[in-house]
C-alpha positions as CSV (number, residue, x, y, z in Angstrom):
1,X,0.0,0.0,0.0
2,X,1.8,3.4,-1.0
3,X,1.2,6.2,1.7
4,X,0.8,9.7,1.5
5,X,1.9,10.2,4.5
6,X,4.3,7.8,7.0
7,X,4.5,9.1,10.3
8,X,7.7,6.9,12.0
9,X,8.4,7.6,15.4
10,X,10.0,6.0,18.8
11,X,7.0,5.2,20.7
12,X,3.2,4.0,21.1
13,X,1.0,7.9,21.1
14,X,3.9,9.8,20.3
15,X,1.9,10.4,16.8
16,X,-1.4,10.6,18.5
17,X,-0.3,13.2,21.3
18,X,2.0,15.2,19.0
19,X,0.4,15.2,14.8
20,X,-2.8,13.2,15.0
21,X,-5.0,16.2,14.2
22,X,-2.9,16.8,11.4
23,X,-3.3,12.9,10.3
24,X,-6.9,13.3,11.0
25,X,-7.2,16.4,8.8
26,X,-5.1,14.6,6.0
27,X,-7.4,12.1,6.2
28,X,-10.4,13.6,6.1
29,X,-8.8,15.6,2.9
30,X,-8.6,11.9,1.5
31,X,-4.9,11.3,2.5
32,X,-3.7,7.9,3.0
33,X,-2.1,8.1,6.4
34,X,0.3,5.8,8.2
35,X,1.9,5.5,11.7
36,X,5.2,3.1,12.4
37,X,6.1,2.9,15.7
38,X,9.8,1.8,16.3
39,X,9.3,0.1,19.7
40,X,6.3,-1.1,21.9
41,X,7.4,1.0,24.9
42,X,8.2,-1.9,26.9
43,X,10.0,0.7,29.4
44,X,7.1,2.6,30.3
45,X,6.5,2.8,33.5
46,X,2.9,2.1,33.0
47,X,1.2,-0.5,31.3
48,X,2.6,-3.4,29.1
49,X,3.7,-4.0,26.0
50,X,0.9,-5.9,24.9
51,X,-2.3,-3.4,26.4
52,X,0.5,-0.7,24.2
53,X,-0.4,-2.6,21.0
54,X,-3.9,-2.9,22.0
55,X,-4.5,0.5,22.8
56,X,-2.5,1.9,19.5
57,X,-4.6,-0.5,17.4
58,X,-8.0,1.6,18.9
59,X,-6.3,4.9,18.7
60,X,-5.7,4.0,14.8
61,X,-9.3,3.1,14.6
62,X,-10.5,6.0,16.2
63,X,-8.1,8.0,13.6
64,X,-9.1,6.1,10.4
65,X,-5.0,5.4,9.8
66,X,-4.9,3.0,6.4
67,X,-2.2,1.1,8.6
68,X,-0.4,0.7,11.6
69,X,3.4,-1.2,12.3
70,X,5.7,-1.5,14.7
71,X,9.4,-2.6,14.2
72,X,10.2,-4.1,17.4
73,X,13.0,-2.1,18.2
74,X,14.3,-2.3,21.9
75,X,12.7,0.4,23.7
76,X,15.2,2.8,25.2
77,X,18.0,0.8,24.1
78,X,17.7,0.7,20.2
79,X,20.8,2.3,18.1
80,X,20.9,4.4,15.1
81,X,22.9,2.3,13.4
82,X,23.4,0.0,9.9
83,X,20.9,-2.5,11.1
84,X,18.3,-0.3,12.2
85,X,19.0,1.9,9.7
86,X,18.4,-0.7,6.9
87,X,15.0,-1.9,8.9
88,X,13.8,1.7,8.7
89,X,14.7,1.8,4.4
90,X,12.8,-1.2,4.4
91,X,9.3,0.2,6.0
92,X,10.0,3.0,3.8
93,X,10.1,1.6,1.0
94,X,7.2,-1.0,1.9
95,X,5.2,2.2,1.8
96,X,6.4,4.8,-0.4
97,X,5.3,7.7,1.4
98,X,5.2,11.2,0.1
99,X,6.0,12.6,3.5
100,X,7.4,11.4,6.1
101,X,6.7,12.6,9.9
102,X,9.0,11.6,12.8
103,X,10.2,12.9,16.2
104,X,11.3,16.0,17.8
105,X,15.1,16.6,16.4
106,X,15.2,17.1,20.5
107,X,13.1,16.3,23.4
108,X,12.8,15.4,27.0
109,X,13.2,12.0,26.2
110,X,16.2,10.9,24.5
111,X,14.8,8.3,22.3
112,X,12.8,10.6,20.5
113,X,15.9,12.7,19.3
114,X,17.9,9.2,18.8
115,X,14.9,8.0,17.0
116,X,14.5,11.2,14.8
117,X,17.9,10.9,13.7
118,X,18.0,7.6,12.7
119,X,14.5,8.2,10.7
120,X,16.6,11.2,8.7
121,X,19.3,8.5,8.2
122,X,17.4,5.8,7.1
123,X,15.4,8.2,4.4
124,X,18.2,8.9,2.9
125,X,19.6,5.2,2.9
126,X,16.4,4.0,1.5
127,X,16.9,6.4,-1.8
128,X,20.6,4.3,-2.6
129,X,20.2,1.9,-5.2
130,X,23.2,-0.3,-4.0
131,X,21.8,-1.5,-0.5
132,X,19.3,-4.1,-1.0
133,X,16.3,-4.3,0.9
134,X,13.7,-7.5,1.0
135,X,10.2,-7.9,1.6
136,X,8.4,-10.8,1.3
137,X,10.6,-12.1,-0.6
138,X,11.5,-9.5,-2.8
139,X,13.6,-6.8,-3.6
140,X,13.1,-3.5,-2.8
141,X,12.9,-0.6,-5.2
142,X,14.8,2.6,-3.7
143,X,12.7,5.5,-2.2
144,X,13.0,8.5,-1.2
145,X,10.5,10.8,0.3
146,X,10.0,14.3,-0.5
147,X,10.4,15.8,3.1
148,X,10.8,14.6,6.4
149,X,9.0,17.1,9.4
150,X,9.7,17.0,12.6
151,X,6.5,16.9,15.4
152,X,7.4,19.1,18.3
153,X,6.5,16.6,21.6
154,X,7.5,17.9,25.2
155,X,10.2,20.5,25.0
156,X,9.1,24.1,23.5
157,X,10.5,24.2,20.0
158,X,10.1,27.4,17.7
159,X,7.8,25.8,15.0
160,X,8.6,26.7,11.7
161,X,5.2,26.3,10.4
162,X,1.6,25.2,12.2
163,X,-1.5,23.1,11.3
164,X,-5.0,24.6,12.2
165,X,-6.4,21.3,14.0
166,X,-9.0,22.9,16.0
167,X,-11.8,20.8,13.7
168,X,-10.1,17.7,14.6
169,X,-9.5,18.2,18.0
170,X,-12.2,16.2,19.4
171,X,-11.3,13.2,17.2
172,X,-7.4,13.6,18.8
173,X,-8.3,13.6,22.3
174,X,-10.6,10.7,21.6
175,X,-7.2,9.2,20.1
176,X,-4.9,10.1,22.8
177,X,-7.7,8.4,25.2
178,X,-7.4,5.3,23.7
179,X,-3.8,5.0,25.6
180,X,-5.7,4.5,28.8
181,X,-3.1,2.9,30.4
182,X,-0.5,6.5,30.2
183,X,-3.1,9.2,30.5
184,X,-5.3,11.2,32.9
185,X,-7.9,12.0,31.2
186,X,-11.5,11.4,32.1
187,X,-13.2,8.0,32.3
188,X,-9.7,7.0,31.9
189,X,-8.0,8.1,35.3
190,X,-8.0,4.2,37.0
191,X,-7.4,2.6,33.7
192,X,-4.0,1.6,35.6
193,X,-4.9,1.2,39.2
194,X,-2.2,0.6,41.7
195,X,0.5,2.0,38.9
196,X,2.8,5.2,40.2
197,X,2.2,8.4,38.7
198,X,4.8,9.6,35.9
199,X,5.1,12.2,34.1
200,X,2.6,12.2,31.0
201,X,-0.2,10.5,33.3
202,X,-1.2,13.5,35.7
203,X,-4.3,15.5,35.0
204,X,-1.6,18.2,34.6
205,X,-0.2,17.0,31.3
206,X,-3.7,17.3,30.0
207,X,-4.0,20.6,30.3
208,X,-0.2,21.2,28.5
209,X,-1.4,19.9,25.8
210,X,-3.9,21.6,25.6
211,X,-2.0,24.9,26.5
212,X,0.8,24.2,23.7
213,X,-2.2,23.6,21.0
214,X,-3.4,27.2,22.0
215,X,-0.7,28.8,22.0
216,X,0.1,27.6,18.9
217,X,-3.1,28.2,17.5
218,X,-3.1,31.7,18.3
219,X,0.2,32.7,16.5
220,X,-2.6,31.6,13.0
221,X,-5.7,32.9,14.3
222,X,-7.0,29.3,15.3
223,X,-8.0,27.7,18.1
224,X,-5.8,24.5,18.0
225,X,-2.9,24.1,16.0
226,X,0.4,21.8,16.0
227,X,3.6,22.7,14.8
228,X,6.2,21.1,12.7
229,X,10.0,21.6,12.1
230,X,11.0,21.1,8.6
231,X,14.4,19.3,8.3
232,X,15.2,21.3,4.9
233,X,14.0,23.8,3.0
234,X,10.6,23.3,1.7
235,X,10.4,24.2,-2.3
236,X,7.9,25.6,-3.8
237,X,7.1,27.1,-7.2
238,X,5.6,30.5,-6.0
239,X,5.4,32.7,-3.4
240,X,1.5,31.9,-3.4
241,X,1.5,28.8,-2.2
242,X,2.4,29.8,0.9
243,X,-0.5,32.1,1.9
């Protein structure tokens, strides 16, 4: 299935909590949209790996994603390096994406900046003609995407351009709700009972969210937006397309 859009990031919800009402919005606009996650975030300190896989296969629902992957990768302790690298060409390839979406080029947490940077790596891998790829028991045809953006996640990053989402919202927070197991929110609150509190699972974090879609929103005139970093410049063919 070619994509229009492959979001590839470290973690279960890092798509839904960062770019979902972007996905959503492609979607709606007819977009086929997909989300890879590298690991299962077996080193959360809530939930398991399996209820993880569970609760991205409802958020992905709840999204209307044509597809959903994970690679397996060792939560936490995965490398960007030639393995990985080549794993990552091969999804990329599987799916032929337009775009590409992955991880803050920084963050709080240092797989997402690891697992950016081995995304930008492998994009560019899976464009050489010379390493060989297989799947399903055939070769691989090189690919390249046309851009790679960056979702901004818990550290403030300036964005360098912002997506109205306020007309998706609803549908996002149903999404991020699906992770039941990490989040505060609502009927969700004893989805983990007897689990410590972290970080991302206070009523709190909520609210950030929340705050950073504002604030963002309000730089376009919107009520919710989320912002992007581009990891080159973006061409374009006039100075019109950008209004």
């Amino acid at each position: 299935m070619k994509l229009d859009i492959l979001v590839i990031c470290a973690h279960p919800d890092d798509a839904e909590l960062s770019c979902s009402g972007t996905l959503i919005k492609a979607i709606q606009q007819g977009k086929k949209v997909g989300v890879v996650d590298l690991t299962k975030g077996e080193m959360g300190t809530r939930g398991t790996p399996k209820l993880r896989m569970e609760e991205a296969m409802n958020a992905s629902k709840i999204m209307g994603l044509a597809v959903r992957d994970n690679l397996g990768f060792a939560d936490f302790f995965f490398k960007n390096d030639a393995d990985h690298q080549k794993e990552v060409s091969r999804i990329i390839r599987k799916y032929q994406p337009e775009l590409i979406i992955t991880n803050a080029p920084e963050d709080r947490h240092p797989d997402h900046g690891k697992g950016a940077r081995l995304v930008l790596d492998a994009c560019f891998m899976s464009g050489l003609r010379k390493i060989g790829t297989i799947e399903q028991g055939v070769d691989q045809e090189p690919w390249r995407p046309k851009n790679v953006f960056h979702m901004i996640q818990s550290n403030y990053l300036t964005p360098d351009f912002v997506v109205d989402v306020t007309a998706q919202w609803d549908i996002k927070v149903e999404a991020i709700k699906a992770f039941g197991s990490q989040f505060f929110v609502g009927e969700n609150a004893d989805a983990a009972p007897g689990e410590p509190q972290t970080f991302i699972s206070t009523p709190q974090f909520m609210q950030f969210l929340e705050a950073r879609a504002r604030e963002y929103g309000q730089r376009v005139n919107a009520q919710f937006a989320e912002g992007f970093i581009k990891s080159a410049p973006i061409k374009v063919d006039n100075l019109m397309q950008l209004i």
